[in-house]
C-alpha positions as CSV (number, residue, x, y, z in Angstrom):
1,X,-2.7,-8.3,-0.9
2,X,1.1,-7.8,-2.3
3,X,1.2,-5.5,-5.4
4,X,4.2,-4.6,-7.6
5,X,5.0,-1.3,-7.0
6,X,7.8,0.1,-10.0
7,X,8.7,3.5,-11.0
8,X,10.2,4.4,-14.5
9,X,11.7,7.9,-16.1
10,X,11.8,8.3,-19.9
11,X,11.6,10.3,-22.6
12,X,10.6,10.4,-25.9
13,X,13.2,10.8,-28.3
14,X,11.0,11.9,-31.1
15,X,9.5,14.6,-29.3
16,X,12.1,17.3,-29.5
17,X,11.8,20.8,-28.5
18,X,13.4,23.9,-30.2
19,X,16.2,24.0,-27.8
20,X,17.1,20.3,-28.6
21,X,15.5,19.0,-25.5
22,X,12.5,16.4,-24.5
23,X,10.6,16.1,-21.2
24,X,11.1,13.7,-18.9
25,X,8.4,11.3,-18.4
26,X,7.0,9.5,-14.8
27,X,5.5,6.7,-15.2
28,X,4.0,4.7,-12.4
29,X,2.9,0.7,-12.5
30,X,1.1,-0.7,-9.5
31,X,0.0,-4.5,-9.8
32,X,-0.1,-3.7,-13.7
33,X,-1.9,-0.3,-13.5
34,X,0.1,2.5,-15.2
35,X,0.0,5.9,-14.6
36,X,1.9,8.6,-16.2
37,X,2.8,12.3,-15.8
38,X,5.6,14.8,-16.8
39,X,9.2,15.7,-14.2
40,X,9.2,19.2,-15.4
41,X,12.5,18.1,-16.3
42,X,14.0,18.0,-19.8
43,X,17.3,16.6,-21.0
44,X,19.3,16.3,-24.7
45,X,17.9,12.9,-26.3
46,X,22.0,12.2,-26.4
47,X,22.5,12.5,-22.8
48,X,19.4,9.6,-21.5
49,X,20.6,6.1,-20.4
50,X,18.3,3.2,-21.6
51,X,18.5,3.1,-17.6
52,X,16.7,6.3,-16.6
53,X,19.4,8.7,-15.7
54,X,21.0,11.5,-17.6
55,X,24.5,10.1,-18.3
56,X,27.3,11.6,-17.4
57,X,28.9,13.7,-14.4
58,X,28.3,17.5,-15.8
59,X,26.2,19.8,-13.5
60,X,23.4,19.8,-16.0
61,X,23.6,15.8,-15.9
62,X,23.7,16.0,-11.9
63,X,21.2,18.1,-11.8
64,X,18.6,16.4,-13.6
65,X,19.4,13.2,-11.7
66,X,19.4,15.2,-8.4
67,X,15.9,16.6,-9.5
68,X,14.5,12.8,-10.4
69,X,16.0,11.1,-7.0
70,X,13.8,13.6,-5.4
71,X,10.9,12.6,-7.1
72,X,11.5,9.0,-6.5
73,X,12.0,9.6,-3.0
74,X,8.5,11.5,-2.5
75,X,6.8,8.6,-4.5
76,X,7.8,6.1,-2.1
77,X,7.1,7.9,0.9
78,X,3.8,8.6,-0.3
79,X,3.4,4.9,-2.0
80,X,4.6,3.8,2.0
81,X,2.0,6.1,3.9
82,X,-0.8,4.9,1.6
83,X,-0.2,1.6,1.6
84,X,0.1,1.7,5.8
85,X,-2.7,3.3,6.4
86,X,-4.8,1.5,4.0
87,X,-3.2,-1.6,3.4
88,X,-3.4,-1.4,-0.2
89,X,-2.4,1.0,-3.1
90,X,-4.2,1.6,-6.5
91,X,-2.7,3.5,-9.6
92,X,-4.5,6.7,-10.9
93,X,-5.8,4.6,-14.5
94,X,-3.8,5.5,-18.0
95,X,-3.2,9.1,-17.4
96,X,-1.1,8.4,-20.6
């Protein structure tokens, strides 16, 4: 059974903190399932690409994308050892 497997970061621009900042979103989509769940990251509205990085080459801007990469990179592995030892892989329903 081939499912589509997709990770995506955002934020929500409307939902500002004091300092200026928003959280980071995860949201997860297997074979049209979506799950969603917060980075514990937060970044300046400004500084997110429509493409799910923090744009630009500042530590703060590194180090948000560092933190996300990481997260990425344990989803997959996780996704992979599932999926391998099951043969399939189901999304945790709307957590949204």
């Amino acid at each position: 059974m081939n499912s589509t497997y997709r990770i995506l970061f955002l934020v929500r621009r409307k939902n500002v903190n004091k300092d200026g900042l928003t959280s980071i979103s995860v949201r997860i989509s297997i074979s049209g399932d979506k799950s969603e769940f917060s980075s514990l990251q937060f970044v300046k509205p400004e500084m997110w690409s429509q493409t799910g990085r923090a744009i630009g080459r500042t530590k703060e801007a590194v180090t948000i994308n560092d933190a996300l990469d990481k997260i990425r990179i344990a989803l997959d592995k996780h996704y992979k050892s599932i999926l391998e030892k099951d043969g399939y892989v189901t999304a945790d329903k709307n957590q949204m």
